[in-house]
N, C-alpha and C positions, 0 to 999 in steps of 0.2 A: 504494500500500500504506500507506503514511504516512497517507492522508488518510481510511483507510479505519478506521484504530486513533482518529485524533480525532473521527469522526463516534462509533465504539462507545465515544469516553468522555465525549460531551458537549460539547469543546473547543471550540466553532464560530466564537473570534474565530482563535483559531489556525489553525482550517484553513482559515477565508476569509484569513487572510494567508499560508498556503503554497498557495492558489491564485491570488493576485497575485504573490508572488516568483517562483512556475515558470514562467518565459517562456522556460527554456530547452530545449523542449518541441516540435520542428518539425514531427512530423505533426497535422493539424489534428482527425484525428478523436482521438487520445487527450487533444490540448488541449481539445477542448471535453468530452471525457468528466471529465475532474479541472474543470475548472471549474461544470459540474452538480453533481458529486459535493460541491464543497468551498461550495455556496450554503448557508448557517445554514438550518434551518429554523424559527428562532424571530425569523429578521426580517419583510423585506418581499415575502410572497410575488408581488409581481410581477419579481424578480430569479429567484427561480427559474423562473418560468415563461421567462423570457427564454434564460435560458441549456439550460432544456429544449430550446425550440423549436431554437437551436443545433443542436444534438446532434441532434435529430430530422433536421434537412436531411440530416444524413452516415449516420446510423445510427436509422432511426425504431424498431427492436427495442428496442437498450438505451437509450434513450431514455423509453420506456414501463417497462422495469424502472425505471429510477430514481425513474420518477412514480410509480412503484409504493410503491416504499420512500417517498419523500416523504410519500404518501396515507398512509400506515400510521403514519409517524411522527406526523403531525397525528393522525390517531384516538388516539397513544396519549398524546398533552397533553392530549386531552380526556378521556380514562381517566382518567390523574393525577389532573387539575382536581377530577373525584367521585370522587376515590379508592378508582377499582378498579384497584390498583395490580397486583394477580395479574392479568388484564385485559392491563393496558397493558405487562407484562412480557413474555407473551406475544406481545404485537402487534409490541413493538421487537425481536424476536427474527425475527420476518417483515420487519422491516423491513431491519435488517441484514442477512437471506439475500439480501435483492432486489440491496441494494447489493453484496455478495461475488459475486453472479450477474454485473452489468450490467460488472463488471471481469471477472469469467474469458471472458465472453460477447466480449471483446476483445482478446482472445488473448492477454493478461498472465496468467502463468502464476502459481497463489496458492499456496504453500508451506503444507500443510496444518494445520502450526502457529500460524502468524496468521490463519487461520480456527477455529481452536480460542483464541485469545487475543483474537480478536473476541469471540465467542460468552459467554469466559468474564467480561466485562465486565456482561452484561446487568443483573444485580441493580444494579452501581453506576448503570449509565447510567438506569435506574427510578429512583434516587434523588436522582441530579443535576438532568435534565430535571424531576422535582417541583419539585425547589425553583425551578430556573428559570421554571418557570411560574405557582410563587409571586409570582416577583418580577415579572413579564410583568403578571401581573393586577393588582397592587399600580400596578405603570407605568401603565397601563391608566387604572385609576379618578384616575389623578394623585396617588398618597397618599403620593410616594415625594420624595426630595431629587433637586433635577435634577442635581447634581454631586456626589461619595463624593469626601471628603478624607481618605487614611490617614496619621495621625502614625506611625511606626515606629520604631523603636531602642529602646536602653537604654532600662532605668531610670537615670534621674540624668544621663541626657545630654542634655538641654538640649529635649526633648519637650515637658514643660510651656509652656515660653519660645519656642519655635517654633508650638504651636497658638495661644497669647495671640497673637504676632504677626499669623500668619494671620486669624485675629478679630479685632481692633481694626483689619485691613486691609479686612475687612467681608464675613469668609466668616463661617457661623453656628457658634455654639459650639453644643451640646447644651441642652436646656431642665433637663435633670436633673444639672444639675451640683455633681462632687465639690465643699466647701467644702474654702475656704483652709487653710493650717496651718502651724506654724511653717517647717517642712522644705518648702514651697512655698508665702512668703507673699503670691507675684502669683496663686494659684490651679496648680489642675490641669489644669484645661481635659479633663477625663475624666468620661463620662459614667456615673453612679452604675449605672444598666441595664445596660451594655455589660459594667461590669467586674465587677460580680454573675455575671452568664453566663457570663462568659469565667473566672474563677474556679473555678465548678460544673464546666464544661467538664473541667478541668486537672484537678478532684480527680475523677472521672470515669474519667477518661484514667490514676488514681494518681498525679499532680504536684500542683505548688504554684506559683505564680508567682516564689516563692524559689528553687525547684530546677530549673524547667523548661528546662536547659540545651540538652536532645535529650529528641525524642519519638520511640521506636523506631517503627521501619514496623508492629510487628504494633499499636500502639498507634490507628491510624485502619486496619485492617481490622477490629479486635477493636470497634470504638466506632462503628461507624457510624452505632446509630438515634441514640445520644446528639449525634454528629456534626449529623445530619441536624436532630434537635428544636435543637439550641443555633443553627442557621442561621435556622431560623423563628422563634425568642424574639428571636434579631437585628434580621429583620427587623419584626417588631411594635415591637421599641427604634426602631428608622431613623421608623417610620410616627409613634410617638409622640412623640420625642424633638425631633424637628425639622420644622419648614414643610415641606409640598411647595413642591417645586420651590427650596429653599434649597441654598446651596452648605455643605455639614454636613462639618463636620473632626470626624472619629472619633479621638479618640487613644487608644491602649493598648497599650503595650508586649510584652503579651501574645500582640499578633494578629503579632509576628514569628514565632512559631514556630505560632503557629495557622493564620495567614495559608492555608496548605494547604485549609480548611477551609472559606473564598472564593470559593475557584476555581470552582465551580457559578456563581454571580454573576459574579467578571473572566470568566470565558467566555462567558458571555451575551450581554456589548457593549449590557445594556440600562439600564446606568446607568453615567456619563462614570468615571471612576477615576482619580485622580493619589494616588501616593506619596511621601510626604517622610520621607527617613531623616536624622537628626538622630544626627551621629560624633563622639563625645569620647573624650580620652584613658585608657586604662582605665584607669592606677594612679588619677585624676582619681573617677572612676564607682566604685572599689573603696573609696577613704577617704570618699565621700560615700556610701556602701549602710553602711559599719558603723557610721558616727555615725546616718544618720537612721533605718538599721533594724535594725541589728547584726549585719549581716550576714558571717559570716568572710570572710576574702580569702579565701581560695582560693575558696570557693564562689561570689563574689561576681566574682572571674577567670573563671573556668567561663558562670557566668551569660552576662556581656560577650562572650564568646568566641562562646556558641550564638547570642545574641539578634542579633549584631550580620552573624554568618556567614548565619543563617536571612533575618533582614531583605532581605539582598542575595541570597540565590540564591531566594527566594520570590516576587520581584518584576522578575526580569529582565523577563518580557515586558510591563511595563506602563510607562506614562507614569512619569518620576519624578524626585526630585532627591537627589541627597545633598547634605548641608549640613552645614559644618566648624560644630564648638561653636565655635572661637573664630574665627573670621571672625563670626560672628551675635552675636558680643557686640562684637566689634573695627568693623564695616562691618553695622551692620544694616540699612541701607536697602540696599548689594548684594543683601541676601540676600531683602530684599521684593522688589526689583526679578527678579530668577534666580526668583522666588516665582510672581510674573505671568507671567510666558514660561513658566515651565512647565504655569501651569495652564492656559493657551490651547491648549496642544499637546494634551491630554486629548481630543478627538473632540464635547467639549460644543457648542451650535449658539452658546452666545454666549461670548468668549474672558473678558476679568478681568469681577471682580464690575460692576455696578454703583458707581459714588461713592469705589472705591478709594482707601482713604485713606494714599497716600503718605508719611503724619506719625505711620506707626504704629510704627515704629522705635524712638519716645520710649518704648512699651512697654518695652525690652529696656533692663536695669539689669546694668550690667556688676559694681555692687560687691556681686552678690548670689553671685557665683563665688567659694565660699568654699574651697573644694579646686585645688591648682594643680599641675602635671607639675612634678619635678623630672628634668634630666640622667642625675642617675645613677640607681641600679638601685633601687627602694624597699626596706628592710631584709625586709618581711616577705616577701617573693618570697624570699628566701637563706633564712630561717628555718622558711616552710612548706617549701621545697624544691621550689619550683614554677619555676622559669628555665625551662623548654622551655615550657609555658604560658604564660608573661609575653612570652618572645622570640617566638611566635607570632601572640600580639596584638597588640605592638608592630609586628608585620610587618603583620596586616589592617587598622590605624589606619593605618599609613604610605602604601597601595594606597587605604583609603575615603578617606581624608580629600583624595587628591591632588586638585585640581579641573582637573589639565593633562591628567591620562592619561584616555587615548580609551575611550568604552565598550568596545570589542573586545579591549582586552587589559586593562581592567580585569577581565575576568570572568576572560581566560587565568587572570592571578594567582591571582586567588581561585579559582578549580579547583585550584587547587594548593595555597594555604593548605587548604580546602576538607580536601582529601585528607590534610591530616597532621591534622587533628585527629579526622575519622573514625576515624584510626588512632590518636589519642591520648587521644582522649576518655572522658572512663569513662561 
């Protein structure tokens, strides 16, 4: 049933990993039913043929429905592709019956409701699959970066100083890049395309990259073509902005709360992904937002709170690292080194760049921290009247920044930070 909701949303790195996690599955013919079901159809179709023929030995019936659904979902990438998108809406609507048949056809019995939450998918999954095949074609002709680097976090946490690292390590910066400025005089490392887009996007959506603390749910049902066109002006940025086949650090602080907006793409698994969230102190990120953009504290708390809450539940399923600000100022060759291990882990065929330049460390200028944590409470925290707010980031700083605690109960925590700011949040 699980596998059946990620086929009707597109999911298909997800559901090829909950068909390698269920082994705990002892009849053989519903094992080889969820592992037909769960083959991507936008990889290498001799995996699904394999795992057909499978299924075929025990069950040559639902074996043929599934080919069925497969056959239909290939017609309707090629729908997409000449967008006749009414067409191939249709056609993924046959497709998905085939797959809700070839399971009830095995005596798992389908609760009428998530065959109505199948069904009621269809429009997104037309939209998702587009874009995928976007990016499929784009892979295709080779006009794509072979590895996606996302900077994430705050603003004024240490993103700028993180992508320069990664770059002078010998991943590519952007060809259209933000110029220097006093408020960041080693550079941005932010690509001028990117954050145009991603700007439109937000004022689109009614935000600003000021206020974009939370983006309500109806905000990406209400916004979808918008959604959908700001993914293809992206991807024409990715084609122009950098080499094929480069290792391309995307930085924008923005894409923590947009990040959502990706998922078509991280689902695909057709281009490698590593993310680096970059965690500083917030009083630290709030006296640096109102000197270099005037930003109030409180709003500027708020901000830190969503960007940094988003960052991390937006990105759980992908390769990634979090990175203390002051360890990267204090130990910056730790932090290139944790930098390489991490990007090898990403699924890319070749692990660190080429010529890795281990002496990129000298980048990172510690007397450029002009904002520093003090102990006690900062005054304007008592004065806005914000203590439940300050105590609750102080709490998601103390859980990101830890580098001892285990991914598994990092998230416990943060489900439950998580949870009080849902409820606190304006």
């Amino acid at each position: 049933m699980e596998a059946l909701l990620l086929q009707a949303s597109g999911c298909w790195q997800s559901l090829e990993r909950l068909g390698k996690t269920s082994i705990d599955i002892s009849d053989a013919f519903h094992a080889a039913l969820l592992n037909a079901l769960c083959a991507s159809p936008i990889h290498e179709p001799e995996i699904n043929m394999a795992n057909l023929k499978a299924l075929a030995q025990i069950d040559p019936h639902c074996a043929c429905t599934l080919a069925l659904s497969r056959s239909l979902i290939a017609l309707a990438q090629e729908q997409l592709l000449i967008r006749e998108n009414s067409n191939a809406r249709n056609t993924l609507r046959q497709a998905l019956a085939s797959s809700i048949n070839a399971v009830a056809n095995s005596g798992i019995i389908l609760p009428t409701h998530l065959a109505d939450q199948i069904f009621s998918q269809i429009n997104l999954l037309e939209v998702t699959l587009g874009s995928q095949m976007d990016l499929a074609l784009a892979s295709r002709r080779q006009q794509l970066p072979a590895q996606l680097v996302l900077v994430l976090g705050m603003h004024r946490s240490g993103t700028s100083a993180l992508s320069g690292l990664l770059v002078q390590a010998g991943l590519n910066a952007p060809l259209d890049l933000m110029p220097a400025s006093p408020a960041n005089p080693r550079g941005y490392w932010e690509s001028l395309g990117a954050v145009e887009l991603s700007n439109q996007l937000l004022e689109q959506m009614g935000s600003h990259w000021s206020k974009c603390w939370d983006l309500p749910l109806a905000c990406w049902g209400n916004h979808t073509a918008a959604i959908k066109n700001w993914r293809y002006e992206m991807l024409q940025m990715l084609q122009s902005s950098f080499p094929a086949g480069s290792r391309a650090v995307l930085k924008d602080p923005r894409l923590c709360v947009l990040l959502p907006a990706l998922q078509p793409w991280l689902e695909s698994g057709l281009i490698p992904t590593t993310i680096f969230i970059p965690i500083r102190h917030p009083a630290e990120v709030v006296a640096s937002l109102q000197i270099a953009e005037g930003i109030p504290t409180r709003q500027a708390l708020l901000l830190w709170l969503g960007h940094v809450l988003h960052a991390e539940r937006n990105s759980r399923q992908l390769n990634r690292l979090i990175v203390d600000y002051r360890l990267m100022l204090a130990e910056p060759q730790a932090v290139l080194a944790d930098s390489a291990s991490t990007l090898a882990l990403d699924g890319s065929k070749s692990n660190q760049p080429d010529n890795w330049n281990t002496n990129a460390s000298d980048f990172i200028d510690p007397q450029l921290q002009r904002q520093r944590a003090q102990q006690i409470v900062p005054d304007w925290v008592v004065e806005e009247q914000i203590e439940i707010w300050y105590s609750l980031a102080l709490n998601v700083y103390t859980v990101m920044s830890n580098t001892q605690i285990k991914e598994k109960r990092r998230r416990l925590k943060m489900d439950r930070l998580w949870q009080q700011w849902t409820t606190l949040a304006p």
